[in-house]
VOPAGU-2260 file (C-alpha; in pm, 1 decimal, decimal comma):
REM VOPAGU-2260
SITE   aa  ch    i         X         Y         Z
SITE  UNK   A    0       0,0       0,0       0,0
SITE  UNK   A    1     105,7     358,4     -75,5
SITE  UNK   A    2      99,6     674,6      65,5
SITE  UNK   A    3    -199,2     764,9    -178,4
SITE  UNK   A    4    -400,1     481,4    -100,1
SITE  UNK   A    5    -708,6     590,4     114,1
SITE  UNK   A    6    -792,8     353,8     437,4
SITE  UNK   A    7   -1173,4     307,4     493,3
SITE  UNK   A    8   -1323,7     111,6     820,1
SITE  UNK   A    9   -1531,3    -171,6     697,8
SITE  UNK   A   10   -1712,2    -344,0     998,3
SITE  UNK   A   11   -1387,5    -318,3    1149,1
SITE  UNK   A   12   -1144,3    -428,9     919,1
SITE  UNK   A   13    -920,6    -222,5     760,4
SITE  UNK   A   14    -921,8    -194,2     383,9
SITE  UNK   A   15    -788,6      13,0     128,7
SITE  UNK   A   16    -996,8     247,9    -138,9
SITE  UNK   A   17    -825,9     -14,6    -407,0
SITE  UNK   A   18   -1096,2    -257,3    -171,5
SITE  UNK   A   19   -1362,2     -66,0    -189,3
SITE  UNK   A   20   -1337,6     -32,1    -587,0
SITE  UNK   A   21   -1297,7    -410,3    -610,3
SITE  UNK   A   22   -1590,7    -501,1    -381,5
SITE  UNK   A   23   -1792,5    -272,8    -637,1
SITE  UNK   A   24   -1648,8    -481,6    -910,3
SITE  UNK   A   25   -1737,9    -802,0    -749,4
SITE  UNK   A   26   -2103,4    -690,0    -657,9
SITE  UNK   A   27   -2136,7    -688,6   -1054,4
SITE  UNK   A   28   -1995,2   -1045,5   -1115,6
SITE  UNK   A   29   -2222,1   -1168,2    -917,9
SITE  UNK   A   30   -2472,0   -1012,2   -1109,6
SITE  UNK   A   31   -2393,0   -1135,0   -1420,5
SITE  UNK   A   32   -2281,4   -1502,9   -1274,0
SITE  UNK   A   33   -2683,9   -1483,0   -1158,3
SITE  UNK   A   34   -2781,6   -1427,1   -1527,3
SITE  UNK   A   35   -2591,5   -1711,5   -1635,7
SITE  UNK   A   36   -2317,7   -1460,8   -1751,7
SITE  UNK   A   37   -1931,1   -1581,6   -1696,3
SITE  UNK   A   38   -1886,6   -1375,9   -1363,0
SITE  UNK   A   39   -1653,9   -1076,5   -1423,1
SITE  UNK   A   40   -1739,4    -729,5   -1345,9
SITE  UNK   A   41   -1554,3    -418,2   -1335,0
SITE  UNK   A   42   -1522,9     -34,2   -1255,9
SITE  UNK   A   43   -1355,4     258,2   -1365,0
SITE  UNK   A   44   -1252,4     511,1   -1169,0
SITE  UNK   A   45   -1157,4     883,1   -1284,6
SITE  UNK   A   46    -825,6     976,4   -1055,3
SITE  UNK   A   47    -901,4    1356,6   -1007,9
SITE  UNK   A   48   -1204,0    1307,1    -879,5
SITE  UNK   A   49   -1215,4     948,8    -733,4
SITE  UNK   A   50   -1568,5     878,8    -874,6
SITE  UNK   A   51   -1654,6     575,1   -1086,3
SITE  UNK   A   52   -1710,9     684,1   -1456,3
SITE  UNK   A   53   -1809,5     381,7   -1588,0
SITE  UNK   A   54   -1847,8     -22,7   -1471,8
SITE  UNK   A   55   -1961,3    -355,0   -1698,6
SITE  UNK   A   56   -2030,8    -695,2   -1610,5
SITE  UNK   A   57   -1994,1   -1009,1   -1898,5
SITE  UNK   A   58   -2303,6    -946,7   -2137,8
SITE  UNK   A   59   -2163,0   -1212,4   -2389,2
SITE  UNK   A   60   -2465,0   -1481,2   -2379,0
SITE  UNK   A   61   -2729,4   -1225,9   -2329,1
SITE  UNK   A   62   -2582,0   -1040,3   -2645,5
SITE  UNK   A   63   -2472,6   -1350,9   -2830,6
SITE  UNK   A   64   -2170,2   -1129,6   -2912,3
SITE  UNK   A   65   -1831,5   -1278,3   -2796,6
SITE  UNK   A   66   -1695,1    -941,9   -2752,7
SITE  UNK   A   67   -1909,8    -773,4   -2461,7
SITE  UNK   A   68   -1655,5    -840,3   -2189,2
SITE  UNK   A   69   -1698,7    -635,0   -1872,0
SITE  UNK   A   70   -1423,5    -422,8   -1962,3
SITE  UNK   A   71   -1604,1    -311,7   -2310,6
SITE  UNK   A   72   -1928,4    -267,3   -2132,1
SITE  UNK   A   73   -1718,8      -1,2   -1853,7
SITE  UNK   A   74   -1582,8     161,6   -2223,5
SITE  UNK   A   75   -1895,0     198,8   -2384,9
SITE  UNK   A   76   -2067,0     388,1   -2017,7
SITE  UNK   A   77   -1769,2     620,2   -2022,9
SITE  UNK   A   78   -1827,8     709,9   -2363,2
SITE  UNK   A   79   -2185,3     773,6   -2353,2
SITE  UNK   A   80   -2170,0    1037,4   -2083,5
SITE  UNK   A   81   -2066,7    1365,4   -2292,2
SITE  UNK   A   82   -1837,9    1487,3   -2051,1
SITE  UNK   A   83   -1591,4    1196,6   -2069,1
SITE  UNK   A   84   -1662,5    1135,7   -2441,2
SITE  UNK   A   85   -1536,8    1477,2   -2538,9
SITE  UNK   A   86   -1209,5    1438,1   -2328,1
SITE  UNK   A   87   -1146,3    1092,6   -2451,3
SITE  UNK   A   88   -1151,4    1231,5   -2787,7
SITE  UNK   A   89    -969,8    1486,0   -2786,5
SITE  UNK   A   90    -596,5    1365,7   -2835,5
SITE  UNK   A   91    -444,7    1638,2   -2616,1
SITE  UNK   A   92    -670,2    1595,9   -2291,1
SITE  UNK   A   93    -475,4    1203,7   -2256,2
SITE  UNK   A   94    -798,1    1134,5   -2071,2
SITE  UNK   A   95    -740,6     802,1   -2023,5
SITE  UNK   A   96    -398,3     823,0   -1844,6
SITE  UNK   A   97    -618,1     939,8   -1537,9
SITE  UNK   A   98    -855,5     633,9   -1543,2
SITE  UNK   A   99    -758,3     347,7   -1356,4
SITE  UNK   A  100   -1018,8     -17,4   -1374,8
SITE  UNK   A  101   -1096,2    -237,8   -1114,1
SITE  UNK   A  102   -1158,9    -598,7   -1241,5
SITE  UNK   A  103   -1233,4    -905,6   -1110,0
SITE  UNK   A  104    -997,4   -1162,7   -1315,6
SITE  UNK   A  105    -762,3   -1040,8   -1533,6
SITE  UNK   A  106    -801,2    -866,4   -1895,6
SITE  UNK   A  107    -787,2   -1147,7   -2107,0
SITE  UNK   A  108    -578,4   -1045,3   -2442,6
SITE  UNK   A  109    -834,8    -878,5   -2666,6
SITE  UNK   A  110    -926,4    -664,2   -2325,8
SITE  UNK   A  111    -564,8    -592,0   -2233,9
SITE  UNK   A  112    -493,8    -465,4   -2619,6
SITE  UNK   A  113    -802,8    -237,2   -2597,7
SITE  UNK   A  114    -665,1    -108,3   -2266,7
SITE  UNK   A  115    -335,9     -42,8   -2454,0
SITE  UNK   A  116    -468,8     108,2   -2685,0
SITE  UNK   A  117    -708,6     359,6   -2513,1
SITE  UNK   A  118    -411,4     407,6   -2296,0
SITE  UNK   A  119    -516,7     337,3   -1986,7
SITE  UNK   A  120    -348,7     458,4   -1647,3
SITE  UNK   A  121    -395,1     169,6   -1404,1
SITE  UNK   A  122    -537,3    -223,0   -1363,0
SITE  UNK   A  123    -603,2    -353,9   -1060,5
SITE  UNK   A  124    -735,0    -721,1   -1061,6
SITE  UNK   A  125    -868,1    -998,9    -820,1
SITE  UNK   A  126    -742,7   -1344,8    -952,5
SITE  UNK   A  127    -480,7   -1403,2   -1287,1
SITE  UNK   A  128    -656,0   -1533,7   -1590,4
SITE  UNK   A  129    -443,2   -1895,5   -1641,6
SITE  UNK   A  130    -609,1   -1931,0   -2024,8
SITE  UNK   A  131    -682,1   -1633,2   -2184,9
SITE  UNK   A  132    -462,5   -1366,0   -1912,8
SITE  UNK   A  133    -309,7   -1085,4   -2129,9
SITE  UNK   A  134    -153,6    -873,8   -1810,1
SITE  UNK   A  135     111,3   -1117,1   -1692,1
SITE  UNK   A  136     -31,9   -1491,0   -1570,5
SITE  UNK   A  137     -33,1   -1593,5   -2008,8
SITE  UNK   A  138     116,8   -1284,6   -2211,9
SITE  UNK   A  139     255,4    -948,2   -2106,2
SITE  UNK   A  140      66,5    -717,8   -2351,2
SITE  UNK   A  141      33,7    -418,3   -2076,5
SITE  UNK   A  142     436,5    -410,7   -2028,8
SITE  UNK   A  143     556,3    -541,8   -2388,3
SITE  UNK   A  144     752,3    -256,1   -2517,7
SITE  UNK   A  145     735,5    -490,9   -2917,7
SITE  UNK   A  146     344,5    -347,8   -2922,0
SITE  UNK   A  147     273,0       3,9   -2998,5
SITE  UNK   A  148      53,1     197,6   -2752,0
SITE  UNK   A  149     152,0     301,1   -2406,4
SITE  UNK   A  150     248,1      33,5   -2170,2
SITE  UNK   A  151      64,4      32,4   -1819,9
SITE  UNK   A  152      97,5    -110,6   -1486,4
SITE  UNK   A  153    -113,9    -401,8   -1339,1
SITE  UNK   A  154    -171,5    -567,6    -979,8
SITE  UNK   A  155    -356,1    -874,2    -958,6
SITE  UNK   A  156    -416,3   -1025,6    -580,2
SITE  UNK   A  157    -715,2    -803,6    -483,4
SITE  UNK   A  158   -1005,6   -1030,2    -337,0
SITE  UNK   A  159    -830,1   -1324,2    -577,8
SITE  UNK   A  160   -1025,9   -1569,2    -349,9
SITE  UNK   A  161   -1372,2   -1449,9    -399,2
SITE  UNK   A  162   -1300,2   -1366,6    -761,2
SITE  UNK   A  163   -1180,8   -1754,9    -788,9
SITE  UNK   A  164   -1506,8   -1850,7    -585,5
SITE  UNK   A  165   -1751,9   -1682,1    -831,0
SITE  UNK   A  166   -1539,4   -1831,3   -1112,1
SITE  UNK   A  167   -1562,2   -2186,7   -1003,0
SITE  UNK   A  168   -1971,4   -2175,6    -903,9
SITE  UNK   A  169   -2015,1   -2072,6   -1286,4
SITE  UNK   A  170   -1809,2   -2303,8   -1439,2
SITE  UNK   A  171   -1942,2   -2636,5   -1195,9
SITE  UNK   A  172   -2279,6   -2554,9   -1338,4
SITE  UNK   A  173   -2386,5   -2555,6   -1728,8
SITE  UNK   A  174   -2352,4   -2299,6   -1946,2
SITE  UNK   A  175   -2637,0   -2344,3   -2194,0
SITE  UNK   A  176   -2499,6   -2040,1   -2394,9
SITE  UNK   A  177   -2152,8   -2252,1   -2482,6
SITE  UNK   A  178   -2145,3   -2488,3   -2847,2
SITE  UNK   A  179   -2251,5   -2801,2   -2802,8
SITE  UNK   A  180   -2313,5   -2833,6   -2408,8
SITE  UNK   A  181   -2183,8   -3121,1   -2258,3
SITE  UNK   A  182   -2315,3   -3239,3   -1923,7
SITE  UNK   A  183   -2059,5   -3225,6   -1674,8
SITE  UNK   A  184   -2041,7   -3542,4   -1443,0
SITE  UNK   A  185   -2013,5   -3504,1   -1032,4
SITE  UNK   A  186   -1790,9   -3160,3   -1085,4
SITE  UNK   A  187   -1813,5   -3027,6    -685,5
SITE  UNK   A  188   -1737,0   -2715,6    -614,1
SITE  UNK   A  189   -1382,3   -2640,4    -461,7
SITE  UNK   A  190   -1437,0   -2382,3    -224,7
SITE  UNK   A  191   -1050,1   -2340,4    -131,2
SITE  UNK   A  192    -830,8   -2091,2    -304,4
């Protein structure tokens, strides 16, 4: 923890403002894990002013469009408040150096290359992403300097056990959205992390 880092009282236990964001984050997981929606949600938070600007949750099977990860929901709120549209277009406000996201498993790669790109300031995750993870646990496109665009730091580790925990209650039931569903035989859920 940091000197910037804010410490807020939570029924006692001490937790940082990078704990608040990512409780936030995880209150929307679970709201798309109880939509049948793979359970990732996330927030973004303007630096100057603290406030969230934007937050998504997976909308992929209620879409039918493979590409409406939490992260691209978040975008797509930012954008269509006319504040934060005008400064993210305009080239010389770098808006998007002061936005830092909040997300419950790690940008997978298409998410971590539209991060890039935009030129995000900050990621802060809960638990790595082992399969698809494009900010460190599979391929390092926030920090590799081969890829144009800005590079950008990452932590991962924030509530990585309840991130996990939503994770693993999705994936022991049936996804009815998936090709060709295949029934899944005396999968228990693992509730250590």
């Amino acid at each position: 923890m940091n000197e910037n880092d804010i410490t807020i009282q939570d029924d006692g236990v001490e937790t940082t403002e990078h704990h608040q964001r990512m409780r936030l984050a995880l209150d929307l997981a679970l709201e798309a894990h109880s939509v049948g929606e793979v359970p990732v949600g996330c927030v973004f938070v303007y630096k100057h002013t603290g406030k969230v600007i934007g937050q998504g949750r997976n909308r992929t099977n209620e879409s039918l469009n493979g590409t409406r990860h939490a992260e691209f929901e978040g975008i797509d709120m930012i954008l269509s408040q006319e504040e934060y549209r005008t400064q993210a277009q305009d080239p010389s406000k770098d808006f998007w150096k002061d936005v830092i996201l909040y997300v419950t498993i790690e940008p997978c790669v298409m998410c971590a290359s539209a991060l890039r790109q935009l030129g995000i300031g900050q990621v802060y995750f809960g638990a790595g992403n082992d399969r698809f993870g494009g900010n460190g646990s599979v391929f390092h496109i926030h920090t590799d300097c081969n890829l144009p665009h800005s590079t950008y730091p990452s932590e991962g580790g924030y509530f990585r056990g309840e991130a996990i925990i939503v994770l693993r209650k999705f994936y022991v039931g049936e996804n009815s959205h998936a090709p060709d569903p295949k029934k899944k035989k005396h999968r228990v859920l693992k509730e250590d992390v």
